[in-house]
ChimeraX commands (.cxc) that place a marker at each C-alpha (Angstrom):
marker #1 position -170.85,48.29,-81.64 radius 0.5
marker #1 position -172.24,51.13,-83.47 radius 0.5
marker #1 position -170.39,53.65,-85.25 radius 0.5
marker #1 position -170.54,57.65,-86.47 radius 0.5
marker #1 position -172.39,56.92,-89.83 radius 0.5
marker #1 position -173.81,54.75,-92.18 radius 0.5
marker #1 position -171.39,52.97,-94.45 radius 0.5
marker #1 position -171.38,55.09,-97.91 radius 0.5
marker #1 position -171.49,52.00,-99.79 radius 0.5
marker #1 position -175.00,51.80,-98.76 radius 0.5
marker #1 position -176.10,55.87,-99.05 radius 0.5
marker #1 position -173.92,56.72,-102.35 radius 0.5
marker #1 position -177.06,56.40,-105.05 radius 0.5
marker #1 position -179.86,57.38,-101.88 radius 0.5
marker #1 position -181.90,59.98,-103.50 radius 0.5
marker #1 position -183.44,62.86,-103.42 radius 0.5
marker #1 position -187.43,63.04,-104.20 radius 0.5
marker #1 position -188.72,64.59,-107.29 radius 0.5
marker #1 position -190.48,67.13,-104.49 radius 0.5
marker #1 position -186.91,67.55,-102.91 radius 0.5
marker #1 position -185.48,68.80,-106.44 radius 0.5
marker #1 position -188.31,70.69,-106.93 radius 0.5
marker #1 position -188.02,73.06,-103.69 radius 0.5
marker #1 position -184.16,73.09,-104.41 radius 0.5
marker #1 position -184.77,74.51,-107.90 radius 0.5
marker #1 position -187.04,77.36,-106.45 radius 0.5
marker #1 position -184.57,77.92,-103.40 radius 0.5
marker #1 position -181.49,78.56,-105.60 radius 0.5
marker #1 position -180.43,78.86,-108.93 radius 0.5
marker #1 position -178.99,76.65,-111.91 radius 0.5
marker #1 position -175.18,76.33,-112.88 radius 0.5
marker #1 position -173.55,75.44,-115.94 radius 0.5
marker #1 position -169.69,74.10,-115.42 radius 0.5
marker #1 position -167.67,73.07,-118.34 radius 0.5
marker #1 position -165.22,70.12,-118.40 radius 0.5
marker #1 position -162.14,71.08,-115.83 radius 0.5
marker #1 position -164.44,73.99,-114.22 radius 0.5
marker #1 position -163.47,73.98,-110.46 radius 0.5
marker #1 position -166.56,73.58,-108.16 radius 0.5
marker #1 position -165.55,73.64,-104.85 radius 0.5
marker #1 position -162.09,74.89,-103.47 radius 0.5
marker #1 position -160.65,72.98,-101.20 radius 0.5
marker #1 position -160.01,75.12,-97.66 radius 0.5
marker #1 position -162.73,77.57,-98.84 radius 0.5
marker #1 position -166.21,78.06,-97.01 radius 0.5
marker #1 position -168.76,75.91,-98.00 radius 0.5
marker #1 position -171.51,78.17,-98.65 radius 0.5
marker #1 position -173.65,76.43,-100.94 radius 0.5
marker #1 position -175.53,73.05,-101.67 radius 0.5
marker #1 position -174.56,71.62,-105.16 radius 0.5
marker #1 position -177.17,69.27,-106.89 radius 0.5
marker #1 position -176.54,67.77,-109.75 radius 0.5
marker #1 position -178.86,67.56,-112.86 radius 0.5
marker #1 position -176.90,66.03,-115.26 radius 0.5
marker #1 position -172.93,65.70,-115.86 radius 0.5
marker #1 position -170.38,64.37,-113.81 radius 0.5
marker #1 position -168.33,66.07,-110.77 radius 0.5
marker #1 position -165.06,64.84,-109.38 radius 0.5
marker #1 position -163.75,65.40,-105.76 radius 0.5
marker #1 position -160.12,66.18,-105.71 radius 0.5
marker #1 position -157.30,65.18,-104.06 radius 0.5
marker #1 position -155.64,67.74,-102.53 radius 0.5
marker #1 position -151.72,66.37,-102.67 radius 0.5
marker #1 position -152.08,65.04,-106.29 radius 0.5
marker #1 position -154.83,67.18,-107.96 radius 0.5
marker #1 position -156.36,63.96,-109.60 radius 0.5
marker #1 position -159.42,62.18,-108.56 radius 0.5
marker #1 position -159.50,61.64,-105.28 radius 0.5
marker #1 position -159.68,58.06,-104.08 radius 0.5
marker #1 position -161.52,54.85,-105.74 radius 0.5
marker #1 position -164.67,56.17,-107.38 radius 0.5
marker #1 position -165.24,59.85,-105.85 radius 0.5
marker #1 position -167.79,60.55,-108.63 radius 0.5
marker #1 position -170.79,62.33,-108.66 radius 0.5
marker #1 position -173.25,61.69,-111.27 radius 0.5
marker #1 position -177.14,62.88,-111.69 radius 0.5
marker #1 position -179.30,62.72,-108.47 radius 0.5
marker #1 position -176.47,63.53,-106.80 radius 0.5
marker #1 position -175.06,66.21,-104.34 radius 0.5
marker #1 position -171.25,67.31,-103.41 radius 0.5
marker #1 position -170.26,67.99,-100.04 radius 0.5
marker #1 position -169.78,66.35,-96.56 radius 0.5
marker #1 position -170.85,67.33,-92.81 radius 0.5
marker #1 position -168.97,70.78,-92.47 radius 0.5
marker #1 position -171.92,71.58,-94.75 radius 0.5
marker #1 position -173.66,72.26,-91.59 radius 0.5
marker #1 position -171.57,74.32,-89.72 radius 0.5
marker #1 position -169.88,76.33,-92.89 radius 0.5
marker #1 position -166.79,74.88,-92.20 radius 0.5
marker #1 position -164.28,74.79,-94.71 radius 0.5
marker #1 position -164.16,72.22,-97.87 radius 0.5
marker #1 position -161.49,69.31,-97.00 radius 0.5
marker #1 position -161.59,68.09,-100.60 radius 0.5
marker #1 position -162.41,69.94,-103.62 radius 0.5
marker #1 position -164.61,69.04,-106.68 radius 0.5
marker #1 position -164.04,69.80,-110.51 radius 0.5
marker #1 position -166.51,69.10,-113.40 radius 0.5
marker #1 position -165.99,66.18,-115.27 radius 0.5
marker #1 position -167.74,67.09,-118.05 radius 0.5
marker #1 position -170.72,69.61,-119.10 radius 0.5
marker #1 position -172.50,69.49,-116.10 radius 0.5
marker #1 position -175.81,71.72,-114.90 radius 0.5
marker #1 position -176.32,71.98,-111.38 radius 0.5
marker #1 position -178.85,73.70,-108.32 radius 0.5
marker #1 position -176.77,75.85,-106.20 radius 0.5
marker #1 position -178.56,76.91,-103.07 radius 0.5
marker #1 position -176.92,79.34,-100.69 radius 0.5
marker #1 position -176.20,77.87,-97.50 radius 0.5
marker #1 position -178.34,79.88,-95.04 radius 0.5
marker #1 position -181.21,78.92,-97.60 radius 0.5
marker #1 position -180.58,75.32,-97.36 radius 0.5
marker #1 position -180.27,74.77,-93.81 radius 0.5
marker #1 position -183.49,76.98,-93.66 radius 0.5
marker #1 position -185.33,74.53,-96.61 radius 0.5
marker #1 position -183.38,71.56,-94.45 radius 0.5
marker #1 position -185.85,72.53,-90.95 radius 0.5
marker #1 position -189.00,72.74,-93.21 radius 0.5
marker #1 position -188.72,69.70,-94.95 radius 0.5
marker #1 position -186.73,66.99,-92.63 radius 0.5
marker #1 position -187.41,64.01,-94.64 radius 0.5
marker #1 position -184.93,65.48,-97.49 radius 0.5
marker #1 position -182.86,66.98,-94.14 radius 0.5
marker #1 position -182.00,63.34,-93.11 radius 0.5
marker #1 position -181.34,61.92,-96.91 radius 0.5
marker #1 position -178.81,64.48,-96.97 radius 0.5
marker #1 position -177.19,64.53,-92.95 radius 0.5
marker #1 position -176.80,60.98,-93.48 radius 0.5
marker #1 position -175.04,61.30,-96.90 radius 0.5
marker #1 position -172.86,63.61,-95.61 radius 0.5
marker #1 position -172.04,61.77,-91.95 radius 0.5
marker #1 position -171.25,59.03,-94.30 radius 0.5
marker #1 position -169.00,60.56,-96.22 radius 0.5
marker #1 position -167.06,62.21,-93.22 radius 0.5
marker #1 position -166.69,58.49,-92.39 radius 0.5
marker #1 position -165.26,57.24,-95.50 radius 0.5
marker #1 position -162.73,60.41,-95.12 radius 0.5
marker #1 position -161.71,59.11,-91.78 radius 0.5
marker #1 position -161.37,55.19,-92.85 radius 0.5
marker #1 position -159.45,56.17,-95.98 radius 0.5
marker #1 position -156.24,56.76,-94.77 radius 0.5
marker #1 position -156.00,59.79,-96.76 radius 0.5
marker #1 position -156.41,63.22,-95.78 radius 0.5
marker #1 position -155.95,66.82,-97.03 radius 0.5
marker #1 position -154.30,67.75,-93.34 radius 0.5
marker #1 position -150.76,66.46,-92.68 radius 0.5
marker #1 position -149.63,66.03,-89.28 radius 0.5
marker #1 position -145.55,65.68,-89.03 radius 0.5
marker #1 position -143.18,64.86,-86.23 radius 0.5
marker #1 position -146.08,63.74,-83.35 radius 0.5
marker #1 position -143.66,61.63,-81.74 radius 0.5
marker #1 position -141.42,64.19,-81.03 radius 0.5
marker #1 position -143.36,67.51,-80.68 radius 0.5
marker #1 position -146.14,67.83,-77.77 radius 0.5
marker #1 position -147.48,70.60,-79.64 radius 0.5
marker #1 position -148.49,68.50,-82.58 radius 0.5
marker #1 position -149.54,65.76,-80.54 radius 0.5
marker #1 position -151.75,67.99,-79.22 radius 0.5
marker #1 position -153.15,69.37,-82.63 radius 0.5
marker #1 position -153.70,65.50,-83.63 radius 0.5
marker #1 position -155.94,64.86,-80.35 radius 0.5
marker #1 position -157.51,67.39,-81.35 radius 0.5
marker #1 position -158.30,66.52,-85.06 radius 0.5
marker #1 position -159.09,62.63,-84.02 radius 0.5
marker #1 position -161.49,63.85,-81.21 radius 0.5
marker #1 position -163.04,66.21,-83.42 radius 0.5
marker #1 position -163.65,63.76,-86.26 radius 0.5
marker #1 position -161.10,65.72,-88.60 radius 0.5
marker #1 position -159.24,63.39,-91.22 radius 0.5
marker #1 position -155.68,63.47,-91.05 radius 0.5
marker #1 position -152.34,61.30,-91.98 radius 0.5
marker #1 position -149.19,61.33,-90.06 radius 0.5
marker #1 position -146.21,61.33,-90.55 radius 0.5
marker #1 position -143.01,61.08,-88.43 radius 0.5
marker #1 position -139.87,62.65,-89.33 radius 0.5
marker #1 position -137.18,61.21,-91.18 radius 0.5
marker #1 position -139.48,59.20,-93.80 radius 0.5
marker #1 position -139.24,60.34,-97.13 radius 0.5
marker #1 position -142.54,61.78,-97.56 radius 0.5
marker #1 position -141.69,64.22,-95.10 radius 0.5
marker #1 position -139.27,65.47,-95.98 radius 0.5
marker #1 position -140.55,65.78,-99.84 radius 0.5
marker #1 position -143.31,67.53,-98.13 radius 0.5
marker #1 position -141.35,70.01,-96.06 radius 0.5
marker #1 position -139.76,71.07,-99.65 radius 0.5
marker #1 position -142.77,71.64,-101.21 radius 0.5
marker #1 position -143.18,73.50,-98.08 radius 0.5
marker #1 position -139.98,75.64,-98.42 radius 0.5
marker #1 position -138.92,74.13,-95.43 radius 0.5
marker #1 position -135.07,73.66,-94.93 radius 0.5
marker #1 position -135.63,70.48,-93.58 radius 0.5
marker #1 position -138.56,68.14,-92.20 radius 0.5
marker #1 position -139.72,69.52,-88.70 radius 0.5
marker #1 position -142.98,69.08,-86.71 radius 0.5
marker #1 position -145.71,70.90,-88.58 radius 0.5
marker #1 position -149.29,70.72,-89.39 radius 0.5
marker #1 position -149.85,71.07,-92.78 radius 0.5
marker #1 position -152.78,71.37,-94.97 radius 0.5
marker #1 position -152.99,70.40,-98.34 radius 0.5
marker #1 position -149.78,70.40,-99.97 radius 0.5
marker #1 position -148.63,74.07,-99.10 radius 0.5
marker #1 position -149.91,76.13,-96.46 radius 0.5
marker #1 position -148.54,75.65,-93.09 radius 0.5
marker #1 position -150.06,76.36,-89.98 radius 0.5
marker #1 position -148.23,79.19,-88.35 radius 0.5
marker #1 position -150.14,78.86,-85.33 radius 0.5
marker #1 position -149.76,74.99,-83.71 radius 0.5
marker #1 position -152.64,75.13,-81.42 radius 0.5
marker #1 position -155.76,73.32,-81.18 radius 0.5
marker #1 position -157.64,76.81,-81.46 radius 0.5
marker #1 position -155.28,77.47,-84.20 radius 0.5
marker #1 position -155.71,74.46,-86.19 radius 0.5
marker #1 position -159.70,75.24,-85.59 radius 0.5
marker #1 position -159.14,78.79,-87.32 radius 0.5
marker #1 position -157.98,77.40,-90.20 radius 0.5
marker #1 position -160.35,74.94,-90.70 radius 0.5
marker #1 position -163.23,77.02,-89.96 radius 0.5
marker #1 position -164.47,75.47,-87.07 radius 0.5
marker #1 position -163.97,78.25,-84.78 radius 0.5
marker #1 position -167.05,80.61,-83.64 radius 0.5
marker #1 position -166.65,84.36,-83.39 radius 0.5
marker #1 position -169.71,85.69,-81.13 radius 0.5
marker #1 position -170.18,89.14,-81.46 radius 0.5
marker #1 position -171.35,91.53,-79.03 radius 0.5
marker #1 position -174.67,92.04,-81.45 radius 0.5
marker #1 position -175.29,88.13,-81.50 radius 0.5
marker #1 position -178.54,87.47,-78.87 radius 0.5
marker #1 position -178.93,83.99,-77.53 radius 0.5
marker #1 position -181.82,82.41,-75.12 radius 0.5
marker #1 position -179.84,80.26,-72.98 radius 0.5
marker #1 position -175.89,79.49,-72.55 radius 0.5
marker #1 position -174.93,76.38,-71.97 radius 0.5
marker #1 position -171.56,76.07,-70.17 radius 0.5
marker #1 position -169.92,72.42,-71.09 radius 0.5
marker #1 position -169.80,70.33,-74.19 radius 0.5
marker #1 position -170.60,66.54,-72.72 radius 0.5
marker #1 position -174.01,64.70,-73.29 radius 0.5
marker #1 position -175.74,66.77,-70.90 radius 0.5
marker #1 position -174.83,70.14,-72.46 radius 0.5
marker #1 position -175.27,68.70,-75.83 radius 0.5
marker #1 position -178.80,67.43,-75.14 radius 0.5
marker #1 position -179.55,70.61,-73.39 radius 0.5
marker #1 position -178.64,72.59,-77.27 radius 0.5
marker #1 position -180.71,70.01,-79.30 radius 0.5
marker #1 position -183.69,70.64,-77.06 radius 0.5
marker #1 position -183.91,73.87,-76.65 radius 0.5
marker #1 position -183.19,74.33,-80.69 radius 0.5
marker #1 position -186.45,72.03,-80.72 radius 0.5
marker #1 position -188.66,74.55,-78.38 radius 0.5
marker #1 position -186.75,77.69,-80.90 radius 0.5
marker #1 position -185.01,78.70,-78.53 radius 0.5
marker #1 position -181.40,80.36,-79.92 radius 0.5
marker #1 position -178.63,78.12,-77.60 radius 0.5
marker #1 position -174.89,78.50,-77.37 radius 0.5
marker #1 position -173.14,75.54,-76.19 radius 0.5
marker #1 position -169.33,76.43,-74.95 radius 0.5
marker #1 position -167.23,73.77,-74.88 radius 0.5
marker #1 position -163.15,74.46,-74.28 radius 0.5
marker #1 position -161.71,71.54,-76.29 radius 0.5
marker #1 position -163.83,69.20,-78.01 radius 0.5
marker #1 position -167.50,68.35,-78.28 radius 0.5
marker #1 position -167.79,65.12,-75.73 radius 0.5
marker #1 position -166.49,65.96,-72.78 radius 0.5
marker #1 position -165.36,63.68,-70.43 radius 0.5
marker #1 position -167.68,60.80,-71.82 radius 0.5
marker #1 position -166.17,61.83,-75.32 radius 0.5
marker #1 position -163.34,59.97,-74.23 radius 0.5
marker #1 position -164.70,56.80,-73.46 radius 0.5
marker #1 position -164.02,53.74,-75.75 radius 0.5
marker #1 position -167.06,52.02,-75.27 radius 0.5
marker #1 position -170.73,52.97,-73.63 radius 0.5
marker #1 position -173.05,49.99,-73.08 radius 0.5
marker #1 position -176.74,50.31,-71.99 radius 0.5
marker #1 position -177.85,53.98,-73.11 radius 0.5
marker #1 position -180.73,54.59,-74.73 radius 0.5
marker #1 position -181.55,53.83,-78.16 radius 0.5
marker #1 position -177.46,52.21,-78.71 radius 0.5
marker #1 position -178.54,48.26,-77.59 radius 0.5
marker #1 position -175.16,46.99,-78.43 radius 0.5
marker #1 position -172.86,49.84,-77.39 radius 0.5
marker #1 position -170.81,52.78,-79.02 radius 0.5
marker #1 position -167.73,54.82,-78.36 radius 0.5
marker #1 position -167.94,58.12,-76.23 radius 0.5
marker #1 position -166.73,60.13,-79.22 radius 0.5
marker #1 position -169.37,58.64,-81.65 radius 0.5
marker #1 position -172.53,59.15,-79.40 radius 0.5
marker #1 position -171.40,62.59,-78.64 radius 0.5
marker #1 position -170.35,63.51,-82.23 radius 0.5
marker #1 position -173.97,62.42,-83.25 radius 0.5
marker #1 position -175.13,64.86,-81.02 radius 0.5
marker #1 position -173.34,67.61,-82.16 radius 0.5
marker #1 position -174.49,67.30,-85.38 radius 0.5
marker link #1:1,2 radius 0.2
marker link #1:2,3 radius 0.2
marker link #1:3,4 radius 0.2
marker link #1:4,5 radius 0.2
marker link #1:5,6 radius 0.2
marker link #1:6,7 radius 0.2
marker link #1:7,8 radius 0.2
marker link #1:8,9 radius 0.2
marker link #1:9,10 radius 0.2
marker link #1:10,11 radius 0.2
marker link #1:11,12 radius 0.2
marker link #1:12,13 radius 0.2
marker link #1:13,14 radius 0.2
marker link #1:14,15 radius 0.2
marker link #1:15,16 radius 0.2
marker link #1:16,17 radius 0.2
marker link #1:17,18 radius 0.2
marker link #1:18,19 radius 0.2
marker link #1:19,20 radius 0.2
marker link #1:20,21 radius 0.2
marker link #1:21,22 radius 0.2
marker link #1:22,23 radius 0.2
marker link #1:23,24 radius 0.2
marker link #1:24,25 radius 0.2
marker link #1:25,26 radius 0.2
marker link #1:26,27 radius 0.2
marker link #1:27,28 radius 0.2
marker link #1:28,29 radius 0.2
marker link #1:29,30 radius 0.2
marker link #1:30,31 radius 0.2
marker link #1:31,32 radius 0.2
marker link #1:32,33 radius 0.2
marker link #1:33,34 radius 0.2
marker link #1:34,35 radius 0.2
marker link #1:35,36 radius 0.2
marker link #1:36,37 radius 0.2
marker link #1:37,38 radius 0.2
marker link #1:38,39 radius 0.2
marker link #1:39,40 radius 0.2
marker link #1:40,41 radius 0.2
marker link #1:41,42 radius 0.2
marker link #1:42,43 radius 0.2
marker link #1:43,44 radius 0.2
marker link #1:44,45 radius 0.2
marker link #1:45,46 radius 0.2
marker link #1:46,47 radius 0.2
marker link #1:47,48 radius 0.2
marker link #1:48,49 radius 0.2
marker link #1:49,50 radius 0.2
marker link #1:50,51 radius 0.2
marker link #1:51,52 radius 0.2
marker link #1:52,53 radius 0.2
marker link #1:53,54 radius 0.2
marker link #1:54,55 radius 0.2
marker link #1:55,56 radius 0.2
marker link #1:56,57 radius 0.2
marker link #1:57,58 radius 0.2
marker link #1:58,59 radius 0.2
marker link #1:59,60 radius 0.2
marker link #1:60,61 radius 0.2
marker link #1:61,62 radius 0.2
marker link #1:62,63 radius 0.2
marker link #1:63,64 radius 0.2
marker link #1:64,65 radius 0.2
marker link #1:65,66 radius 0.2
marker link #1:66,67 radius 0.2
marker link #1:67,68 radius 0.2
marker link #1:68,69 radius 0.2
marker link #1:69,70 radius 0.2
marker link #1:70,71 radius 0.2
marker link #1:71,72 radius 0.2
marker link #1:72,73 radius 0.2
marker link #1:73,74 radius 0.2
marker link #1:74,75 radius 0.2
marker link #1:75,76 radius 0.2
marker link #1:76,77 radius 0.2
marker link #1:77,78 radius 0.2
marker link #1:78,79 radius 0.2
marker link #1:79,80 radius 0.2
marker link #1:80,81 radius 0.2
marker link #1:81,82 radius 0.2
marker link #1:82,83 radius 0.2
marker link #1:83,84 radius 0.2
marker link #1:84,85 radius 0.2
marker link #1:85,86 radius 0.2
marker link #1:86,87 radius 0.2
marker link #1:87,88 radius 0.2
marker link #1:88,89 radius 0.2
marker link #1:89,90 radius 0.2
marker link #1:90,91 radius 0.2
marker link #1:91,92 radius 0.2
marker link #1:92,93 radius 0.2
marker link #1:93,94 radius 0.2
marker link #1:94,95 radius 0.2
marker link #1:95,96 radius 0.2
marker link #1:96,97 radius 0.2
marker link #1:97,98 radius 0.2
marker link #1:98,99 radius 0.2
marker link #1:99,100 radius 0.2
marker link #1:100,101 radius 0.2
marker link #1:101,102 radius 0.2
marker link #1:102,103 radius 0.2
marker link #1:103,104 radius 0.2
marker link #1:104,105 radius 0.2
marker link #1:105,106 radius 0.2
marker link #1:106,107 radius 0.2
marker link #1:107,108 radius 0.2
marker link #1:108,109 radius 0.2
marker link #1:109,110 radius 0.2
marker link #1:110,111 radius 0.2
marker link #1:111,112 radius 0.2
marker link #1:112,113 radius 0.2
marker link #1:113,114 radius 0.2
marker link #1:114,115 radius 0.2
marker link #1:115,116 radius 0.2
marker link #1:116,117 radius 0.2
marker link #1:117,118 radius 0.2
marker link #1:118,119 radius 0.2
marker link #1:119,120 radius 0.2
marker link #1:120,121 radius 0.2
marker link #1:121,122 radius 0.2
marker link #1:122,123 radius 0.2
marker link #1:123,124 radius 0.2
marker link #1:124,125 radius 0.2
marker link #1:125,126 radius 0.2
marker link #1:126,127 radius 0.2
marker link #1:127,128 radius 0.2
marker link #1:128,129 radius 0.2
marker link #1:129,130 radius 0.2
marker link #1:130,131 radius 0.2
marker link #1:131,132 radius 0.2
marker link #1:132,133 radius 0.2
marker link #1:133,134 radius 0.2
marker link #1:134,135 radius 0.2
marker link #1:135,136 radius 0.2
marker link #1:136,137 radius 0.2
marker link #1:137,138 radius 0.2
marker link #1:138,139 radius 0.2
marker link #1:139,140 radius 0.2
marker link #1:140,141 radius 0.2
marker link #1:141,142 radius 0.2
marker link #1:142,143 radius 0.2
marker link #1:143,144 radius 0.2
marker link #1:144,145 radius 0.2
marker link #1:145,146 radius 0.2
marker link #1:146,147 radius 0.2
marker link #1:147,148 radius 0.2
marker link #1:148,149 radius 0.2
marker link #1:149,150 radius 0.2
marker link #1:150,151 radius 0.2
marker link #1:151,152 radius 0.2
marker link #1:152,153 radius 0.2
marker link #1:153,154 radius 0.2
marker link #1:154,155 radius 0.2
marker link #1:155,156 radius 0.2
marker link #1:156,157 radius 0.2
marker link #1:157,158 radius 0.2
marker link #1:158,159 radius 0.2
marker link #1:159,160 radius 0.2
marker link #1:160,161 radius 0.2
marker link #1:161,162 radius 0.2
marker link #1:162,163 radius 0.2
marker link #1:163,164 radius 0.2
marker link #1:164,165 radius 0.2
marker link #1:165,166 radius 0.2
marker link #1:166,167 radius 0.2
marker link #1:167,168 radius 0.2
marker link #1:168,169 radius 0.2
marker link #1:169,170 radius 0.2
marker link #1:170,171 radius 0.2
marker link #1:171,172 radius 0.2
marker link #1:172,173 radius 0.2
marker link #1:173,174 radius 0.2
marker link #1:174,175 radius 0.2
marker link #1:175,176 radius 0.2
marker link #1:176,177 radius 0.2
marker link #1:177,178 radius 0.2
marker link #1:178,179 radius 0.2
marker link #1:179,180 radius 0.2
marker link #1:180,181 radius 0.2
marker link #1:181,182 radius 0.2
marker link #1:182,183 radius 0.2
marker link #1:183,184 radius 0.2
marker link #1:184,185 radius 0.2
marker link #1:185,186 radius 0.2
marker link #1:186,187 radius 0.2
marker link #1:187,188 radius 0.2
marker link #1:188,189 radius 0.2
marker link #1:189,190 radius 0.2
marker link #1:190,191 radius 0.2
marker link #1:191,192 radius 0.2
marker link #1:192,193 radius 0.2
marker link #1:193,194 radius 0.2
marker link #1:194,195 radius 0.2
marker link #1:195,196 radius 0.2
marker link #1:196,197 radius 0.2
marker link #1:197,198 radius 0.2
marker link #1:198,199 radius 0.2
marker link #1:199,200 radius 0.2
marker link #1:200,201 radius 0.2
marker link #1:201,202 radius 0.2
marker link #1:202,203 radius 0.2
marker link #1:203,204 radius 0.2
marker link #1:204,205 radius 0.2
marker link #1:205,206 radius 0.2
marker link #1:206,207 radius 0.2
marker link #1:207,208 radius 0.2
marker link #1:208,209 radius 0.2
marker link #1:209,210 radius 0.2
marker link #1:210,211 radius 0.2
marker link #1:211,212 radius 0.2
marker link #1:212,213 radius 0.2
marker link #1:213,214 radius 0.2
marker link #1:214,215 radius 0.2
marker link #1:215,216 radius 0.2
marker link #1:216,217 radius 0.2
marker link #1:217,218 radius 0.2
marker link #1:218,219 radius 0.2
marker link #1:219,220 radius 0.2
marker link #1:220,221 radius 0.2
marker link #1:221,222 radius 0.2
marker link #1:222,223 radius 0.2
marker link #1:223,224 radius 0.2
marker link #1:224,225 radius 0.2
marker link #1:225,226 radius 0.2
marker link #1:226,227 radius 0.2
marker link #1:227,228 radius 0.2
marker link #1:228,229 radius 0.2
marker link #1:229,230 radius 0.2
marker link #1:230,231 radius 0.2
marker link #1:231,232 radius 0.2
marker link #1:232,233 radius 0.2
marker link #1:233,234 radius 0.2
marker link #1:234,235 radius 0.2
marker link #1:235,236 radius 0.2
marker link #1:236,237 radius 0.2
marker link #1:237,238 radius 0.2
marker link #1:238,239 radius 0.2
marker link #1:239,240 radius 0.2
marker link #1:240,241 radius 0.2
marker link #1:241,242 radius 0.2
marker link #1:242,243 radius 0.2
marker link #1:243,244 radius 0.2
marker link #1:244,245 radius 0.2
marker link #1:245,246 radius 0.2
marker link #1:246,247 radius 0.2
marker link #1:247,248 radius 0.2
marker link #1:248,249 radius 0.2
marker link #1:249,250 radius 0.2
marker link #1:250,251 radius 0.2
marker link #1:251,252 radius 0.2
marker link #1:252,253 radius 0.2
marker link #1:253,254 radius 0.2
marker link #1:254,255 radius 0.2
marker link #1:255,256 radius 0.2
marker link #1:256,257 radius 0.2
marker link #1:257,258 radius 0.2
marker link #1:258,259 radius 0.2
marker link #1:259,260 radius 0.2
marker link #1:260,261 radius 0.2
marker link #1:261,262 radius 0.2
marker link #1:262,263 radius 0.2
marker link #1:263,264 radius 0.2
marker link #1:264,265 radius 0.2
marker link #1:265,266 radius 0.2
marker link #1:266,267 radius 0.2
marker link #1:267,268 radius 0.2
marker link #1:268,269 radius 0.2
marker link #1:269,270 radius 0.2
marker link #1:270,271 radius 0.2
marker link #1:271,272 radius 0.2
marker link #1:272,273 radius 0.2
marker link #1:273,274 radius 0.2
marker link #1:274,275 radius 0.2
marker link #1:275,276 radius 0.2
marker link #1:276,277 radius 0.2
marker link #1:277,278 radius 0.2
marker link #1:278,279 radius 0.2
marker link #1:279,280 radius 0.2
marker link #1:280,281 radius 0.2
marker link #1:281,282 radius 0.2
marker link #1:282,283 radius 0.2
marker link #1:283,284 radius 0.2
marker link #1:284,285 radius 0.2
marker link #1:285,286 radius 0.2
marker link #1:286,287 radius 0.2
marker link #1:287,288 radius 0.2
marker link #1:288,289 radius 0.2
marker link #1:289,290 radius 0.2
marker link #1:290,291 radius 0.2
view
């Protein structure tokens, strides 16, 4: 059965072409980090496309502060980031320089724009970062912390929520010891259900919409914001409806209460559609969409 995204093992050293690097350098402008220089903040906007040139960049963990993971380097050729790229999301790791290091940095709104013109370095780069969501969701490891689902239907629902929305997380249920170290670090009195992100900042509001403020997935349409069509449902059909009229330029708005997938999202398994010969999960296929 197929899954979200490519295995990074196999995308990690895909590159861009020497075109590619070329239209980044006149989109954006060139960087110079020393050694220990932060990048990227972790639970900031990610409003630019990093590219290195030559040096080394680091992503971080966000409970330790060291490097995060087995080998989450960056070297020449390379590019930091993951899929909230797309949306401006915010940053679930963040990245330090290594070393000296010159990059491109291309503001966001001029990337995605470069992205449309020039799809063959648009789906180098979408697959690089789908991958990389996927190695954040098979690690185990996760800069949200999810405490006490087992006893709190509140954070149960925040966690269906994260899972169904591809958003790596750890849990933890109360009475372990990591818990309750975290709820100190926390200030705390004692371990409780919470949702907490990184190693600090608890979310004071334990809803699904909630969790999506922090994480910048929520969208805040303003009265000034013009659209072609609405499209009034998240599942495959509403989905493919937004993807096709992008394609004829029209300006769509999908609204979707919960999570991208609807009822299909939910599915474990779909055999027999189009394209997916030996079957994926409701939650992949629709998640593919959505991006």
């Amino acid at each position: 059965m197929e899954t979200l995204a490519a295995d990074l093992a196999t995308m990690i050293r895909t590159p861009l072409h020497d075109s590619h690097v070329r239209a980044l350098d006149k989109a954006g402008t060139r960087r110079h980090l020393k050694a220990g220089d932060v990048l990227q903040e972790m639970g900031k906007h990610v409003d630019e496309f990093h590219y290195l040139i030559s040096g080394e960049v680091e992503a971080i963990d966000p409970r330790t502060q060291n490097r995060y993971g087995d080998g989450a380097t960056l070297g020449p050729g390379q590019f930091f980031g993951d899929i909230s790229f797309l949306s401006g999301a915010k940053a679930l790791l963040g990245a330090r320089a290594v070393k000296d290091t010159e990059l491109i940095c291309v503001p966001r709104d001029d990337m995605l724009r470069l992205m449309s013109q020039v799809p063959e370095m648009s789906d180098i780069i979408i697959t690089v970062f789908a991958a990389r969501r996927r190695r954040l969701l098979e690690s185990g490891e996760a800069s949200l912390t999810i405490i006490g689902a087992e006893q709190s239907r509140d954070i149960r629902n925040m966690a269906a929520f994260a899972s169904r929305n591809r958003i790596p997380f750890r849990s933890l249920t109360l009475g372990e010891h990591e818990a309750e170290a975290l709820a100190h670090e926390c200030n705390l009195s004692h371990a409780e259900p919470a949702v907490i992100f990184g190693t600090s900042e608890v979310v004071t509001d334990p809803t699904p919409r909630g969790l999506a403020r922090l994480l910048g997935l929520d969208v805040d349409v303003s009265k000034e914001d013009d659209f072609d069509v609405l499209i009034v449902g998240g599942g495959p059909a509403g989905v493919a409806a937004g993807v096709y009229a992008g394609a004829e330029g029209m300006r769509a708005l999908v609204i979707e209460n919960h999570t991208i997938g609807g009822q299909a999202g939910t599915s474990s398994r779909i055999e027999n559609y189009m394209g997916f010969p030996t079957g994926i999960s409701g939650g992949d296929l629709c998640w593919r969409g959505e991006v």
